[in-house]
C-alpha positions in Angstrom: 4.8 11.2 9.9 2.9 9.3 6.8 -0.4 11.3 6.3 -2.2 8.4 5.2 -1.4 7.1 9.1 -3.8 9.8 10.2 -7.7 8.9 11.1 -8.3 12.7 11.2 -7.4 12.4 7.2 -10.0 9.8 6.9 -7.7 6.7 7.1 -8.7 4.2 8.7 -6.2 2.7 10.1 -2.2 1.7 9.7 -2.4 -1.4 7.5 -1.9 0.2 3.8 1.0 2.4 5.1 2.6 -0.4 6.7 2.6 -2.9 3.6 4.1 0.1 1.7 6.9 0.4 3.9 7.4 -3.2 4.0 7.2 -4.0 0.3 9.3 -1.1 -0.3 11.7 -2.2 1.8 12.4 -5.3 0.0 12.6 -3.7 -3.4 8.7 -3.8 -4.5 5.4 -1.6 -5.1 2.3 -1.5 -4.2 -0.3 0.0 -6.9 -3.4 0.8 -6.0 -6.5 1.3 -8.3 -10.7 2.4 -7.8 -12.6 -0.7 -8.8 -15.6 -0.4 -10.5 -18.4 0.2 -9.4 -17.1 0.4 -6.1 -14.1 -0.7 -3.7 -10.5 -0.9 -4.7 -7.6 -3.0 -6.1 -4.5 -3.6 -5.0 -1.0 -4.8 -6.5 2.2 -5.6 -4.7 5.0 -6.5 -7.0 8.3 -8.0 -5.4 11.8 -8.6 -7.1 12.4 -12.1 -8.0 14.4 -14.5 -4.8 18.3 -13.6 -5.5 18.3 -10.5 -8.0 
């Protein structure tokens, strides 16, 4: 199992773990980065349709 799927790691909840496994299954990432001063940034790149 995905640690990040774990409350008791302080996750809270399934949704970043499952957009990884979904991008990732079609080829992509997902970045992520702290935004400042506070929160967070995220970046899902996908292939281009056909490649």
């Amino acid at each position: 199992m995905d640690p990040a799927r774990s409350r008791q790691s302080g996750g809270t909840g399934l949704g970043l773990s499952m957009v990884r496994v979904l991008v990732e299954g079609h080829g992509g990432t997902v970045r992520a980065a702290r935004a400042i001063p506070r929160g967070a940034r995220f970046e899902v790149t996908l292939p281009a349709a056909g490649t």
